[in-house]
N, C-alpha and C positions, 0 to 999 in steps of 0.2 A: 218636307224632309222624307226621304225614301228610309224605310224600316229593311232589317236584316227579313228575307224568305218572303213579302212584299210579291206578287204577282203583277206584274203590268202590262199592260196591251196598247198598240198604237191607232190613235184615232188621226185623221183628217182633222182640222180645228183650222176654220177660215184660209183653206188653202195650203196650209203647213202640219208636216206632221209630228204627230205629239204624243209622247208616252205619257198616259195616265194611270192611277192603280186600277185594278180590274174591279168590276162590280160597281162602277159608279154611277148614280142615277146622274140625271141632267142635274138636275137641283145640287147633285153632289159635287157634279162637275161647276155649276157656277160659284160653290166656295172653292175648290180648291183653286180654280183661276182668279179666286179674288175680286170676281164680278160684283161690282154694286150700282151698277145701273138699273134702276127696279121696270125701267120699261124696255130692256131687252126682247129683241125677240130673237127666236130661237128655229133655225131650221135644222132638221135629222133625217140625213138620205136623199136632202129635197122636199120634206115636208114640214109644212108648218108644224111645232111643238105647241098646243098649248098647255099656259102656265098651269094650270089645274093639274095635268097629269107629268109634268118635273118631277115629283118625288117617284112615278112609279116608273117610269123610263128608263131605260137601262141599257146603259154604253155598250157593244160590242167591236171586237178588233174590228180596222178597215172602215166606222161608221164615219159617215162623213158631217161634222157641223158647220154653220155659218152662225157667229154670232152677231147680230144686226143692233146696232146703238142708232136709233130713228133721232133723229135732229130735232129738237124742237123749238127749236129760234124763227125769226121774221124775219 
């Protein structure tokens, strides 16, 4: 739910682009998109994220993510 004065900036997100609020870490972006794939992986700008540093990461306009849901079926 977008707030009255709310700032938001447009990321890239798997090819499409996407207003999110400003200031969001990754970690903050994986709740607001509702992700609950705990084995997600996360690319930013082309690089690997790892999960360790999701909380300090910090979205800027124009950054580009991939989010990767790895298959783990036979």
């Amino acid at each position: 739910m977008d707030m009255p004065n709310q700032t938001f900036i447009e990321i890239i997100i798997n090819d499409l682009p996407e207003k999110i609020p400003a200031g969001l870490s990754v970690q903050a972006l994986l709740t607001h998109l509702e992700e609950r794939d705990p084995h997600v992986i996360i690319e930013l700008n082309g690089r690997y994220v790892y999960a360790k540093d999701y909380a300090t990461t910090l979205l800027n306009p124009g950054d580009q993510i991939e989010l990767i849901n790895p298959d783990f079926g036979g």
